[in-house]
C-alpha positions as CSV (number, residue, x, y, z in Angstrom):
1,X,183.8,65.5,-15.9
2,X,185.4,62.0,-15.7
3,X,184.1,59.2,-14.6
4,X,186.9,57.6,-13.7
5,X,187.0,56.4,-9.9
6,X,188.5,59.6,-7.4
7,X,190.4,59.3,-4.4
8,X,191.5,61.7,-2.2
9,X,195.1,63.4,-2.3
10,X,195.5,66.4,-0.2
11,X,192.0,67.8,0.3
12,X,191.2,67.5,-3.4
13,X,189.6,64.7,-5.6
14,X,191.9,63.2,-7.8
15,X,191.5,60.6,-10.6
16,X,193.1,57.6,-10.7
17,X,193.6,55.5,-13.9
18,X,191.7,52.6,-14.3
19,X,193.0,49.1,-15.5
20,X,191.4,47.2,-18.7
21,X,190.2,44.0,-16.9
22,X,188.5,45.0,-13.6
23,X,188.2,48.7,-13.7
24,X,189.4,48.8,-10.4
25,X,191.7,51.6,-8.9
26,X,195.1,51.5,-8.5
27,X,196.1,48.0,-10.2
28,X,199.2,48.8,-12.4
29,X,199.2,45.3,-13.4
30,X,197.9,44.3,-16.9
31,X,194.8,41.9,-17.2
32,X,195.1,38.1,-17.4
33,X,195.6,36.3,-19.9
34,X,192.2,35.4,-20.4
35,X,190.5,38.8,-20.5
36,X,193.2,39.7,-23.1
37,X,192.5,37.0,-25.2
38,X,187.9,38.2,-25.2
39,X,189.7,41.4,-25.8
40,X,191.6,40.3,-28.9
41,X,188.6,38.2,-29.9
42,X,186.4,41.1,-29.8
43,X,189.1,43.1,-31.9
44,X,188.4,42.9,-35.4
45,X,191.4,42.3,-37.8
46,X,191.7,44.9,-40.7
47,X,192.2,44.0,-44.3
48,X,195.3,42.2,-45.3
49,X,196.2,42.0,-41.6
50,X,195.9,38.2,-40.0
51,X,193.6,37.5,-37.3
52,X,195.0,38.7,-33.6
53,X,197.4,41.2,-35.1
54,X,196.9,43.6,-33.0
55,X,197.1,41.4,-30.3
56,X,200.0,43.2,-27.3
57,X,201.9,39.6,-27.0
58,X,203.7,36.9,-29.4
59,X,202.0,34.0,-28.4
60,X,198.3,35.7,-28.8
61,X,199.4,36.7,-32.5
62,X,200.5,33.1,-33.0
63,X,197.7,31.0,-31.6
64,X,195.5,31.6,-34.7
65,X,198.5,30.1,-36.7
66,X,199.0,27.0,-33.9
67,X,195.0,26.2,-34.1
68,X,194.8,25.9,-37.8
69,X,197.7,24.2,-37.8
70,X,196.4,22.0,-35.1
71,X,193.3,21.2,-37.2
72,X,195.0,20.9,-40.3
73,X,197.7,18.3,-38.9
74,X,194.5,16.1,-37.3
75,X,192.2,16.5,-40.0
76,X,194.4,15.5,-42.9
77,X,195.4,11.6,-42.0
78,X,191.6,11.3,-40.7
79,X,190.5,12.2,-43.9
80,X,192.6,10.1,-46.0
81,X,191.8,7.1,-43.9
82,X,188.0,7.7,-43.8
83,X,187.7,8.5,-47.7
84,X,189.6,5.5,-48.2
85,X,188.7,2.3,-45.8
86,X,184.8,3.9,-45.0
87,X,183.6,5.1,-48.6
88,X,185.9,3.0,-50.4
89,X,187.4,5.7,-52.5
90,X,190.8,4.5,-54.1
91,X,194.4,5.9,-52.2
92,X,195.4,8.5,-54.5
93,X,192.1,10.5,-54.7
94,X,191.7,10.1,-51.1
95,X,195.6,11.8,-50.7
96,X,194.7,14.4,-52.8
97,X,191.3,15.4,-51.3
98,X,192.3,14.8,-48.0
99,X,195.0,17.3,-48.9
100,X,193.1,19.7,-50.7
101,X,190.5,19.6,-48.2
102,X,192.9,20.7,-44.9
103,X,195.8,22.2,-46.4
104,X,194.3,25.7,-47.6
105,X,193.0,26.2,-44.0
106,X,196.2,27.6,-43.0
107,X,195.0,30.2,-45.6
108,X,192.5,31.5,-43.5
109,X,194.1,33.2,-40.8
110,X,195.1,35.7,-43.6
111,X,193.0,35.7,-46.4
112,X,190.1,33.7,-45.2
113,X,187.6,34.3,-48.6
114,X,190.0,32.8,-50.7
115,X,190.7,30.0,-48.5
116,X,186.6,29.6,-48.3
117,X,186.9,29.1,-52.2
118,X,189.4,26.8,-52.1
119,X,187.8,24.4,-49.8
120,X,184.2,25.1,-51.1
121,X,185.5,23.9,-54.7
122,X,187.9,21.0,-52.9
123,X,184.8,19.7,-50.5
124,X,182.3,19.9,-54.0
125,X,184.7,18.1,-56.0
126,X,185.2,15.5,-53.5
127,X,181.2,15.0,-53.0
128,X,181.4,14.1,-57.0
129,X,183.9,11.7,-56.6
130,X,182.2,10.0,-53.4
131,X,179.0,9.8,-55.0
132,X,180.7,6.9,-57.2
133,X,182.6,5.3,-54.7
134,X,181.9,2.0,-53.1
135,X,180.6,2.3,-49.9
136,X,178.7,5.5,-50.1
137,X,175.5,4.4,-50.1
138,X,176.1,3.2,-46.0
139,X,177.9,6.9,-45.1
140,X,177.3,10.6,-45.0
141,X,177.2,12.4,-48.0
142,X,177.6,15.5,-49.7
143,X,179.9,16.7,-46.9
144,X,182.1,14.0,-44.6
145,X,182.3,14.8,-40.6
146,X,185.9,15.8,-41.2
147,X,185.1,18.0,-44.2
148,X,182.2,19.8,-42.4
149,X,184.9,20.4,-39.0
150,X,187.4,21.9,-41.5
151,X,184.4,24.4,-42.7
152,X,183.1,25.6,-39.5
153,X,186.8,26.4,-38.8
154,X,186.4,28.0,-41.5
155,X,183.2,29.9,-40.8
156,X,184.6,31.0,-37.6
157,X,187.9,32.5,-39.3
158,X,185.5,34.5,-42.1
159,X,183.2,35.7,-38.9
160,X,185.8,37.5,-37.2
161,X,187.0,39.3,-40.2
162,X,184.8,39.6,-42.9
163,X,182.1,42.1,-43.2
164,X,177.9,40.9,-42.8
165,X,177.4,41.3,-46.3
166,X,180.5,38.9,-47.1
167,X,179.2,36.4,-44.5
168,X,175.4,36.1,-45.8
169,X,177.1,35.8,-49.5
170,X,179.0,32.7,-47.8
171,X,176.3,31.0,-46.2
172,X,173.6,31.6,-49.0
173,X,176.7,30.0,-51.6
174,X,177.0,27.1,-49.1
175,X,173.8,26.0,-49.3
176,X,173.0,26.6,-52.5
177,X,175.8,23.9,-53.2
178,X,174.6,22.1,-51.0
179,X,170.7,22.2,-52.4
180,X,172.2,21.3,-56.1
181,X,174.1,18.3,-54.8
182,X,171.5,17.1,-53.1
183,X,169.8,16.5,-56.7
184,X,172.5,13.7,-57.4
185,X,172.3,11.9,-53.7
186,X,173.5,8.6,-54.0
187,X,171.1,5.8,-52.8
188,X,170.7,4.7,-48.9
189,X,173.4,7.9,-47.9
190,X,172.6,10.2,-45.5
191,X,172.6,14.2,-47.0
192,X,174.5,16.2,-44.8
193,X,174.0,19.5,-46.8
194,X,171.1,20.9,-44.5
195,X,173.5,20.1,-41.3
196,X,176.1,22.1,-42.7
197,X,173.9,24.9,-43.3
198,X,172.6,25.6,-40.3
199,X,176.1,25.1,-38.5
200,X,177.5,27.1,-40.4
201,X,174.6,30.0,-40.1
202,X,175.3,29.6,-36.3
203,X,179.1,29.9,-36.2
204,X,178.2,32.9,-38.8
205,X,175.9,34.4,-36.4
206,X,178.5,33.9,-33.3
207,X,181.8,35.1,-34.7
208,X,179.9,38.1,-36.7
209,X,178.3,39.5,-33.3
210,X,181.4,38.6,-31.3
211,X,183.2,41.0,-34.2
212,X,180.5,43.6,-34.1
213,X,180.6,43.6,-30.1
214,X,184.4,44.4,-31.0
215,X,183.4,47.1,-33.4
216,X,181.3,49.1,-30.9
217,X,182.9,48.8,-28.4
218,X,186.3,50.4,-30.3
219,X,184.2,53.1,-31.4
220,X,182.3,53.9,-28.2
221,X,186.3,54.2,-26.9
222,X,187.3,56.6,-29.8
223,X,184.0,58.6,-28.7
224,X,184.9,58.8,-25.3
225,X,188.7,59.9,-26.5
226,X,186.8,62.2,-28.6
227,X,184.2,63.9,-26.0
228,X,186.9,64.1,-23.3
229,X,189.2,66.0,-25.7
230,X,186.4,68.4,-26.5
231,X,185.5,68.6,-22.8
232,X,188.9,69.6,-22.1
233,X,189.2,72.1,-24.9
234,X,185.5,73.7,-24.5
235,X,187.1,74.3,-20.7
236,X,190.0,75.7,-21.4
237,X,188.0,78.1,-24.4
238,X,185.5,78.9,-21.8
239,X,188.2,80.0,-19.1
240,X,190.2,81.9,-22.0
241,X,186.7,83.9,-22.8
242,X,186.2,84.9,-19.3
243,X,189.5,86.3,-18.5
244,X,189.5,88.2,-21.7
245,X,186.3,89.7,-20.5
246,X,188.0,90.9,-17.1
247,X,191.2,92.3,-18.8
248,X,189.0,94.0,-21.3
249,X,187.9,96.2,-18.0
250,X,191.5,96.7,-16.8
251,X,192.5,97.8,-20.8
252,X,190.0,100.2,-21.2
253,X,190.6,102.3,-18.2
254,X,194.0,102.9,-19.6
255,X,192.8,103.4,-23.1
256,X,189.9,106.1,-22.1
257,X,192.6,108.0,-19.5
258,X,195.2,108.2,-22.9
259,X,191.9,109.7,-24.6
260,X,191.0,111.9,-21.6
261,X,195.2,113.0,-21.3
262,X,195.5,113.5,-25.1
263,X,191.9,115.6,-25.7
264,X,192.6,117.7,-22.7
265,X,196.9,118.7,-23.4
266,X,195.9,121.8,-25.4
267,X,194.2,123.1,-22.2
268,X,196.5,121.8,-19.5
269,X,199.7,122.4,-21.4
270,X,199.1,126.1,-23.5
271,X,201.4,127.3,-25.9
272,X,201.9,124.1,-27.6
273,X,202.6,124.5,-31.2
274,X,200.2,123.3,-33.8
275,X,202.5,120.0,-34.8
276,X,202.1,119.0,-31.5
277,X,198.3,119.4,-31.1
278,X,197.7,118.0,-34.2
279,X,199.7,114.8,-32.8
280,X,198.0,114.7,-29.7
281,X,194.6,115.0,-31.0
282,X,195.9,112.1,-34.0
283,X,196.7,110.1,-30.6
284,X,193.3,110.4,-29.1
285,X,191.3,109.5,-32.0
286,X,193.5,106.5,-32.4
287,X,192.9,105.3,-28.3
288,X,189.1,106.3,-28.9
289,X,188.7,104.3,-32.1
290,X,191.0,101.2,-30.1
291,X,188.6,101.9,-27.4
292,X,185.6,101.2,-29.5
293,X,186.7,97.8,-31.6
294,X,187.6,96.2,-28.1
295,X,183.8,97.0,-27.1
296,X,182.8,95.2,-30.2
297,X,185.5,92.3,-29.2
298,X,183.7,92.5,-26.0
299,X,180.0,92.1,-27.3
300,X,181.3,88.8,-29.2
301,X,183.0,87.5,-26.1
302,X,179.9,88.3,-23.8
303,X,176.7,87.2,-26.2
304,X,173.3,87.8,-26.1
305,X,173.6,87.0,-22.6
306,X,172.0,90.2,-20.8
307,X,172.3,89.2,-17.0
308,X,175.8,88.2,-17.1
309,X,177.1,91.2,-19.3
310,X,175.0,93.2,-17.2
311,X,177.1,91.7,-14.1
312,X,180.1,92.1,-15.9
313,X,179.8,96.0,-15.5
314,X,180.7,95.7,-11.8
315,X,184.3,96.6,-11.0
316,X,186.8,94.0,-10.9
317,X,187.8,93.0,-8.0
318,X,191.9,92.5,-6.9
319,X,194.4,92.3,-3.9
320,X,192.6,94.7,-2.0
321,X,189.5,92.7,-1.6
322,X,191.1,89.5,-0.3
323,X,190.4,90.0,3.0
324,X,187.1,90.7,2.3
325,X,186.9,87.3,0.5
326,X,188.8,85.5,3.5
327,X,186.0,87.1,6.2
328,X,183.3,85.9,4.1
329,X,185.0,82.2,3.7
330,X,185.3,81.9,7.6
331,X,181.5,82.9,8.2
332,X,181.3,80.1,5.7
333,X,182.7,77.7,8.5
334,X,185.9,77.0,6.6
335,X,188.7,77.9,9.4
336,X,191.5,80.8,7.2
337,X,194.3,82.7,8.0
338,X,195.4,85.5,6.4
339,X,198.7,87.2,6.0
340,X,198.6,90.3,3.5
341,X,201.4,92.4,2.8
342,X,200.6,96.5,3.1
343,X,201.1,97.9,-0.3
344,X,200.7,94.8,-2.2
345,X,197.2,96.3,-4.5
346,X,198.9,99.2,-4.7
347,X,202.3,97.5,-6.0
348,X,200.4,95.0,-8.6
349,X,199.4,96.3,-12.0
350,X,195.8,95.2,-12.5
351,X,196.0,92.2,-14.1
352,X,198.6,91.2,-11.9
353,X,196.0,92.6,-9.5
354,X,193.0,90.6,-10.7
355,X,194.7,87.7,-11.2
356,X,196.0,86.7,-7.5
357,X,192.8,87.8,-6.7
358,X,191.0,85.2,-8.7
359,X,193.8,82.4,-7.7
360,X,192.7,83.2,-4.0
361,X,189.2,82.7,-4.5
362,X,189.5,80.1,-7.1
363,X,191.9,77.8,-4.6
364,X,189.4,78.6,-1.3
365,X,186.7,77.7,-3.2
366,X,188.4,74.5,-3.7
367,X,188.8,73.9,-0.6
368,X,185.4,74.3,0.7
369,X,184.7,71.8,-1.7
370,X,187.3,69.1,-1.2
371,X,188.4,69.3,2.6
372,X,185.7,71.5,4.4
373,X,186.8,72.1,7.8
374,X,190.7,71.6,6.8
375,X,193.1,74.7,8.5
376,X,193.8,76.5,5.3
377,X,196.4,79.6,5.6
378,X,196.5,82.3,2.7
379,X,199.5,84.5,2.2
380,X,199.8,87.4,-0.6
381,X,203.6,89.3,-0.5
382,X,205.5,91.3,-2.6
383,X,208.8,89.6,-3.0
384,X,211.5,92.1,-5.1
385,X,209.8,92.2,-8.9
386,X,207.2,89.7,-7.9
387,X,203.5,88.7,-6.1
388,X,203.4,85.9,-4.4
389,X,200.3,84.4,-3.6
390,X,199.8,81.1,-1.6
391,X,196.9,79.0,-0.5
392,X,197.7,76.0,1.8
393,X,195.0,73.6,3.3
394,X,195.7,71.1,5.9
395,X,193.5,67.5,5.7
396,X,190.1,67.0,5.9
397,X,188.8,66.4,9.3
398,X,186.9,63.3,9.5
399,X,185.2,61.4,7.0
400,X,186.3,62.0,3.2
401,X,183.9,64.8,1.3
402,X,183.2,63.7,-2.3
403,X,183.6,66.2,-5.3
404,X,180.9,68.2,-5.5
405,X,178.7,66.8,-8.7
406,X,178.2,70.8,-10.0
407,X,181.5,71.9,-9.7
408,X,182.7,73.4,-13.1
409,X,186.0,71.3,-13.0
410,X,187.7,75.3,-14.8
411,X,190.1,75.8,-11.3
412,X,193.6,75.0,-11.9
413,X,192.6,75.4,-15.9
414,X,191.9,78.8,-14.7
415,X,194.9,79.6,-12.4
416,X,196.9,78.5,-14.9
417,X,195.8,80.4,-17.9
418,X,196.0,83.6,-15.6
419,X,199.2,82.7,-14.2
420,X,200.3,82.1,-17.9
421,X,199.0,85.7,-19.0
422,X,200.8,87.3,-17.0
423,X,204.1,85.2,-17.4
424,X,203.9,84.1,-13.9
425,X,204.6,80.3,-12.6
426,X,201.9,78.1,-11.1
427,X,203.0,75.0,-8.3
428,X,199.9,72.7,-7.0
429,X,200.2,69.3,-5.4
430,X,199.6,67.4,-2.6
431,X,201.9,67.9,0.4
432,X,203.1,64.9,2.7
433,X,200.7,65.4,5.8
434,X,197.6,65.1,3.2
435,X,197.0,68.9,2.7
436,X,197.0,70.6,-0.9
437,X,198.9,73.5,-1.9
438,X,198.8,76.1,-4.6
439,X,201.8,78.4,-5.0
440,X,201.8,81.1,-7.7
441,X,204.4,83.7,-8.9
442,X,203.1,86.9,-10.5
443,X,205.8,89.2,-11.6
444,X,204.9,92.7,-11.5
445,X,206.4,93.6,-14.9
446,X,205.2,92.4,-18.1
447,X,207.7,90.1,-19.5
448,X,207.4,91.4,-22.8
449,X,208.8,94.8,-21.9
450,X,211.9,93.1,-20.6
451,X,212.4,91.3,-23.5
452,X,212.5,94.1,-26.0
């Protein structure tokens, strides 16, 4: 069964969908901005696909676009100015680091390990050249504070994208640079390689989990899809089974009185010429051996299971026995009326027969369930070519019953597939003073036969 909250429509438990952000019942709005944006962080991008791409709105695929392009736009002029009036480094190699150093940022939001190589190679190159500039020896140095924002930014893009083994090859790269620069250090500068390590193992660490939180959780959601989908077909299987079990009662009657009326013809009809006998006694040895491969049909359907099948050898119940079933739901304490048309068993074929006798017990069982207590009315007619069967409940008195936790959830799977089997029509819903009804059509001919 679900767990999604229930509420009460009508005497029966219902479900009612649940929103992503709060879980709460009955919101039909969509979360807030910021839930959807921990949401889309927590959604990892696929390959050639940008970051936020599967993000529902325009601006949330965007932003990763308007941050890098954010950083990009401040980090370019700070580098240039640093790399030239701090270190001393002369205007055009400052342009063209400072530019080589931002620019292939924007990269990242789309192909963030070639962007990684870019900058890695941009940021190394640029350590070469500082360590000959002027004033290095009084600044930071393999990586500048503007070089080492750009790579976190960096290190955040590759966490929420790449897989682990791509982000430990990035981090042990990075400071393995940084450890063979650091054999060049210029004089009196301060080695930044170590800091750059560790940050960016941390922003590793934080964007990978953040991606793998996004990864199980997606899949624990295709599960669910998954196991509720087999629920719902393992139900409806189940249902199937035991109705074939029934009818395989009601068919085999029929099948051994064609053996019975063809084996005993000769002797209830003499003077039949020998054609005809030998037609007759070709038509009971078909029935007998039909007779016997629905009893193996029937031993795959039951099992190995020895107390049901044994059960199973009762006779099935059917329109005569609702009143029984009525009497026996009132000494229950649940208050019914019933109104039952004379001739009706008589009228009904038997699975028409069974049928609205399992719809009857299937809906009061229901009831006692959902709205114990409720006045519940139960009418089976014969209405020209059809049965018509109907269960209505009024509300629950008092306090709201909760589902019952063992209930089988197979009901209205159940009406239906009977109603369905016998090409009848099936109505449930709530009505408007908070009752439930269950309306069923069961026409008395098989459909088939009309049809050819």
């Amino acid at each position: 069964m679900s767990d999604r909250p229930r509420i009460r429509l009508g005497g029966r438990t219902r479900e009612r969908p649940r929103t992503p952000t709060t879980g709460r019942p009955g919101r039909t709005g969509g979360p807030g901005a910021l839930a959807q944006l921990g949401l889309v962080l927590r959604t990892p991008a696929r390959a050639a696909q940008p970051l936020f791409s599967q993000a529902p709105k325009f601006w949330q695929r965007m932003l990763p676009y308007a941050v890098v392009g954010v950083f990009v736009a401040s980090l370019l002029p700070v580098t240039i100015t640093v790399l030239t009036t701090d270190y001393g480094l002369a205007g055009g190699w400052s342009g063209a680091l400072g530019v080589a150093q931002t620019v292939p940022l924007l990269l990242a939001v789309t192909r963030p390990v070639p962007a990684w190589a870019l900058i890695l190679l941009s940021d190394t190159i640029g350590a070469v050249l500082l360590s000959h500039a002027d004033r290095v020896g009084t600044q930071v140095w393999p990586w500048t504070p503007m070089a080492i924002v750009g790579y976190l930014l960096l290190m955040a893009c590759l966490g929420l994208r790449e897989p682990i083994r791509t982000l430990v090859g990035v981090w042990l790269a990075t400071g393995a640079v940084g450890a063979v620069l650091g054999f060049s250090q210029p004089e009196g500068s301060t080695n930044t390689a170590a800091l750059l390590f560790v940050l960016a193992g941390v922003m590793l660490v934080l964007t990978g989990a953040l991606r793998g939180l996004g990864e199980a959780q997606r899949r624990i959601a295709e599960q669910e899809v998954i196991s509720e989908a087999e629920r719902a077909r393992r139900t409806l299987l189940e249902e199937r089974t035991r109705i074939a079990r029934e009818l395989h009662d009601v068919v085999a009657h029929h099948m051994s009185v064609i053996t019975v009326q063809a084996d005993s013809a000769p002797y209830r009809l003499p003077g039949m010429a020998e054609p005809v006998q030998e037609e007759f006694a070709a038509i009971a040895a078909s029935a007998r051996e039909s007779l016997g491969e629905m009893r193996r049909l029937l031993t795959v359907l039951r099992g190995d299971g020895t107390e049901r099948a044994e059960g199973e050898k009762a006779p099935q119940p059917g329109i005569d026995r609702v009143q029984q079933l009525v009497e026996t739901t009132v000494r229950a304490g649940q208050p019914v009326e019933l109104s039952l048309a004379a001739g009706a068993a008589e009228a009904a074929p038997p699975a028409v027969d069974l049928s609205a006798y399992r719809i009857v017990q299937e809906a009061l069982a229901n009831v006692v369930r959902h709205a114990p207590g409720a006045q519940t009315r139960v009418s089976v007619t014969v209405d020209g070519g059809e049965v018509l069967v109907l269960v209505v409940n009024g509300p629950a008195p008092g306090a709201v019953v909760a589902l019952e936790s063992s209930g089988t959830g197979h009901g209205l799977v159940g009406m239906r597939e009977r109603v369905r089997l016998t090409g009848g029509t099936l109505d449930t819903g709530p009505l408007p003073d908070g009752g439930f009804r269950v309306a069923a059509r069961l026409p008395l001919n098989d459909p088939t036969e009309d049809d050819s």
